[in-house]
N, C-alpha and C positions, 0 to 999 in steps of 0.2 A: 154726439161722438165723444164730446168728456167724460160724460160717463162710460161708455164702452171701453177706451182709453186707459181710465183708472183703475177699473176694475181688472186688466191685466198689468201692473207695472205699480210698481210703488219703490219710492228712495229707500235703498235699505239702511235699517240703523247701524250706529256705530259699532257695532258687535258682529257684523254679517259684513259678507264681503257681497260686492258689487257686482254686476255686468253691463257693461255700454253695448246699447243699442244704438245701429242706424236707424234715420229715420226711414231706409227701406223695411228694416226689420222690425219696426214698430208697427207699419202698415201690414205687412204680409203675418204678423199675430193677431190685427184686427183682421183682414181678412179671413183667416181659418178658421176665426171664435165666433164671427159674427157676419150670416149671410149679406145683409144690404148691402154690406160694408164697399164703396168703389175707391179702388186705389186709383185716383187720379190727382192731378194738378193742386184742387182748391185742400183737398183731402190731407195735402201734404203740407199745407199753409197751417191750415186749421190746426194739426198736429205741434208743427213747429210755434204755434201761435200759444196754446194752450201750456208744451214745457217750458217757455218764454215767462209765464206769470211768476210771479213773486211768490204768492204763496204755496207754490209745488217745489222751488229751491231745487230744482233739477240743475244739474251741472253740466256742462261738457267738456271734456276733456282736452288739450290743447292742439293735440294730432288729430283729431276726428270733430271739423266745429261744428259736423251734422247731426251729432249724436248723443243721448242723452243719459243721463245717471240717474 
């Protein structure tokens, strides 16, 4: 699923501007790109688990802690 993941979403550089995604809206872009894909429970973990890591430096923003940059 990391790589499915990554492959639609990447931190934009300091020269682009941004969009914050929920992590519903992270799920229903896996869902559309990539048949297997089940939005369920663990599906949302594993997500939340994978922006979590250090070396993706994904942020989230202060009003939305569900969501990622």
């Amino acid at each position: 699923m990391l790589q499915m993941l990554m492959s639609l979403i990447a931190k934009p550089r300091s020269n682009e501007d941004g969009e914050w995604l929920s992590l519903k809206d992270l799920s229903a872009l896996l869902k559309k790109h990539f048949k297997g894909y089940k939005e369920d429970t663990a599906a949302f973990q594993k997500i939340g688990s994978y922006l979590r890591r250090p070396e993706y430096k994904f942020q989230s923003p202060p009003h939305l802690p569900r969501a990622a940059y």
